[in-house]
N, C-alpha and C positions, 0 to 999 in steps of 0.2 A: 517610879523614880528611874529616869533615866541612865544604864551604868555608862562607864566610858567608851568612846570606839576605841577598838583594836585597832591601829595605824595599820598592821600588816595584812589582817582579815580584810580592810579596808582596798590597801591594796590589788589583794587576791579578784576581789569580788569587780572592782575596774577592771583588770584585766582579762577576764573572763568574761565581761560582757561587752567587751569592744573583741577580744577574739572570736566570741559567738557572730557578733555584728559582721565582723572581715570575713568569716570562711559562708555565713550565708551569701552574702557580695559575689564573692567567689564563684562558690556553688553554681548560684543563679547567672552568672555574666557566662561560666564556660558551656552553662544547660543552652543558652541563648545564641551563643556563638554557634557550637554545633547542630542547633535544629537549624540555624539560618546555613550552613552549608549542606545538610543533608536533606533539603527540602527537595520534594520529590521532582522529574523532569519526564514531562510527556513524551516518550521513544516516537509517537509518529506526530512527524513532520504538518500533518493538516490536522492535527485534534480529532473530532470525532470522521464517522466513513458512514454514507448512507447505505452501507452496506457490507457484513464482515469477508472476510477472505472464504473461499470453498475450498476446502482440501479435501481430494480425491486421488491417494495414492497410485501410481501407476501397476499396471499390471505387470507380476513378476516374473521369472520361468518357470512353468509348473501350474500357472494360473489358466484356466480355461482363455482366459483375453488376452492373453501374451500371445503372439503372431507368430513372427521370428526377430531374428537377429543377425545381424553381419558377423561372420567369423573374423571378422579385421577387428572386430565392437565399433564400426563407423557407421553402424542408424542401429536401430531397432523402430519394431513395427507390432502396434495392439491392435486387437480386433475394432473394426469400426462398422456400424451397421450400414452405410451409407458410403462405403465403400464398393465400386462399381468395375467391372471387367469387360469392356467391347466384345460384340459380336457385330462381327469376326474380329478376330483379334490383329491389328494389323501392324503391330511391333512393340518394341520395347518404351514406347512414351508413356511415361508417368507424372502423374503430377497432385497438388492436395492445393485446394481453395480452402482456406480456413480466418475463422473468425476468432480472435481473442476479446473479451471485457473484463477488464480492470477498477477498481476501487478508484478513490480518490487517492489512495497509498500505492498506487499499483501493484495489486494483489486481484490472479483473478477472483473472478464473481459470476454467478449465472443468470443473475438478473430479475433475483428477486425483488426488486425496489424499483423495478420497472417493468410491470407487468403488461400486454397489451400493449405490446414495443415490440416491432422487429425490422432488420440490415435486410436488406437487399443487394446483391453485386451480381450486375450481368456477367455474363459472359458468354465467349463468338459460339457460331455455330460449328466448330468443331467439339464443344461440351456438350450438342443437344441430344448425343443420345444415353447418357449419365439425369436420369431421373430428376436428380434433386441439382442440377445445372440450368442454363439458361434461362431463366437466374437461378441465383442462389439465393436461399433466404432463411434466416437461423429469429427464430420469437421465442422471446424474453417471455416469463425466466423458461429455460431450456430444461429445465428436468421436470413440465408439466408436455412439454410437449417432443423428447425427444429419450432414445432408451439411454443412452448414455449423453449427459450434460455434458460434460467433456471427453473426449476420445482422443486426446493429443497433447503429447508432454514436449512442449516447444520451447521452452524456453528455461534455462538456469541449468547448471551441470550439478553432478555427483561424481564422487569417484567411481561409485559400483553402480552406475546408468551408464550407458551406451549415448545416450543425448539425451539431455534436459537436465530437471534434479528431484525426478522421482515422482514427482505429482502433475497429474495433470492441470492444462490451464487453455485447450481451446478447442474450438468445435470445428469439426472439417471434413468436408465431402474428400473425397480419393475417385482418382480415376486410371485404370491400367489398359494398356491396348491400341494406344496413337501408334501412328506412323511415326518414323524415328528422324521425321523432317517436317513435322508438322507444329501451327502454330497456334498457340490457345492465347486468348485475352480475355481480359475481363477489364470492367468499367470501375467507374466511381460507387463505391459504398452510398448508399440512399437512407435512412431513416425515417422512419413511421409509426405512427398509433400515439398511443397516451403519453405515454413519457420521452418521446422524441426529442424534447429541446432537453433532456437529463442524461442524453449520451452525446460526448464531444470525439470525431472521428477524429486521434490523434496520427494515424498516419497507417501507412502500407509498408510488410516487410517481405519484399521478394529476393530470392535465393535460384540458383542454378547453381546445384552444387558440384558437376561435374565427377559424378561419383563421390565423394566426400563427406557425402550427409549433412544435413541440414546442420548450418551453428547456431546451437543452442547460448552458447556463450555470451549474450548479449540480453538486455533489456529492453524489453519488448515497448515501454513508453520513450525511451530514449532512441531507441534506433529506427524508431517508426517512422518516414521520409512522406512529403505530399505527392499524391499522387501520380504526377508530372514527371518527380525525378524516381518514383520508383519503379517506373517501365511500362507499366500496363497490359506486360502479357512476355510472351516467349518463343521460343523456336525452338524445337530441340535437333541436336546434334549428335549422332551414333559418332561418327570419326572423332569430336572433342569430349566423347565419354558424357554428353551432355544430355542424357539420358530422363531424366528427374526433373521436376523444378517446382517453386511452391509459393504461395504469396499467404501470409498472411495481413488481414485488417485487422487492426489494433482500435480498440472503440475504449473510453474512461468514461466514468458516470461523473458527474457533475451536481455537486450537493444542491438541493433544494432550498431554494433563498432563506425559509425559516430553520434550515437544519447546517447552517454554515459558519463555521464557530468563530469568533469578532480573534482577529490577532492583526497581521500587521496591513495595510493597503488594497494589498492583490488580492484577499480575501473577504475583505468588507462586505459585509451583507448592504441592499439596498435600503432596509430600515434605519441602518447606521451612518451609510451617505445621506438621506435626509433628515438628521436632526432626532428622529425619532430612538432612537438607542436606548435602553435602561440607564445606562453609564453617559452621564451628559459629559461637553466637553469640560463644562466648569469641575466638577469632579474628578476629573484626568487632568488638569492641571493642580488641582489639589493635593492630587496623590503622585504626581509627578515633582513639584515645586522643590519639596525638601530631601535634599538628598543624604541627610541625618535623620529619618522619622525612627519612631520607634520599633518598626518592622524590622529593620535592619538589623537588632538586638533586643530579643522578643525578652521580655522579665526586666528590662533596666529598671523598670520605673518602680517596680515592689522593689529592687534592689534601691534604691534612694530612699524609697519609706523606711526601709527596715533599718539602714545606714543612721537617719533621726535618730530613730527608736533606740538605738543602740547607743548616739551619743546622749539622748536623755539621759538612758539608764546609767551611763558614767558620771552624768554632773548629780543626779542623785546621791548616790554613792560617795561624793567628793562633798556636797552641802555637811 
């Protein structure tokens, strides 16, 4: 036999199942809101790199490869194997042919992912009694064929470096012993072997730094000039303190058509200019079209079920 309802228990028990109903609403709409703003954000600019960055700290004071250093702190200089001294020595001309290679991120690399590759850069016959001059030529990857992969901190500062920012980042012959009126050139970077078309020669950075030491201050894919306006060689000057002078080639790898990750135009894999793509274009206007989808507030839709659920259990309660 049925007793009577409690009008107040009755009550109670509505209100508690529409306040359960509203704080899971709740719950779930602010769980939704924050994962959609803490959703994660790829830091590099090209997604994935065919190749990761080399970090090879520079050598310090006290280190067998530390050279010297200017009393001003305006260069410092590490041991390089392929560093050369004239005989006879016919003055104060100095100078460094070197090669940088960069990531798709511009970070160097020594060219592991391009193996059976290697730059080429003539230069005149005042380099030709410097060994590894006339030409020059540096083969990928460098630390199967050379004792130090990098031997040159050219680029980026630190407070406690003298030039760069502590780690090395490129390869370079040195040559000490010109005439302090003499003029050295050198050509166009050439490319060859296996992975030649997966190095793009972004540019040449030459310096005469007239005593002042090389500026490291600059970015090496950005400051890199074509060939034409970067000089193609030099003179040096004792009376203009023009002593020194340095070029480097700036080379970037260039992702391989299957390892080149789909984002906006300029990066398009050739699979994806023709039609062939995982992600067709009708799916991208799919997932384009609505600009309320559910993504936007991940959990709405259990929140709506539960929202029912919770007014059933009120008209129960009230039958």
């Amino acid at each position: 036999m049925a007793g009577k309802r409690n009008p107040a228990s009755s009550t109670r028990r509505t209100l508690l199942a529409l306040g359960v109903g509203l704080a899971v609403i709740a719950s779930l709409v602010a769980t939704g809101a924050a994962g959609a703003s803490a959703a994660p954000v790829d830091p590099e600019p090209n997604g994935t790199v065919s190749e990761e960055a080399y970090l090879e700290p520079a050598p310090e004071p006290g280190d067998p490869y530390f050279e010297a250093a200017a009393d001003d702190g305006s260069w410092v200089s590490y041991e390089n194997p392929r560093d050369e001294y004239r005989t006879p020595y016919l003055g104060d001309g100095s100078g460094k042919i070197c090669v940088t290679l960069v990531n798709e991120n511009g970070k160097p690399v020594i060219g592991e992912s391009v193996p059976n590759t290697s730059v080429t850069i003539p230069t005149n016959d005042a380099t030709s009694w410097h060994p590894d001059a006339d030409p020059m030529t540096v083969e990928f990857p460098m630390n199967d064929h050379y004792q130090f992969p990098l031997d040159g901190d050219q680029f980026g500062t630190h407070p406690d470096v003298a030039q760069g920012d502590g780690y090395m980042d490129s390869h370079c012959i040195e040559f000490h012993g010109f005439s302090e009126d003499a003029t050295v050139e050198y050509g166009e970077a050439q490319l060859s072997g296996e992975h030649a078309d997966r190095i793009d020669v972004a540019g040449y950075i030459q310096q005469i730094p007239e005593g002042e030491g090389w500026d490291t201050d600059i970015d090496p894919v950005a400051a890199a000039e074509p060939y034409e306006e970067a000089g193609g060689g030099w003179t040096y000057d004792a009376a203009e303190n023009a002593t020194h002078a340095q070029v480097t080639v700036v080379l970037q790898l260039e992702a391989a058509t299957d390892e080149r990750p789909a984002s906006d135009g300029a990066n398009t894999s050739d699979s994806e200019r023709n039609g062939s793509s995982s992600t067709t274009a009708t799916d991208r206007q799919t997932d384009e079209s609505d600009p309320d989808d559910t993504d936007e507030m991940p959990g709405f839709g259990v929140a709506v079920a539960l929202l029912a659920l919770s007014v059933a259990t009120l008209a129960r309660y009230r039958d």
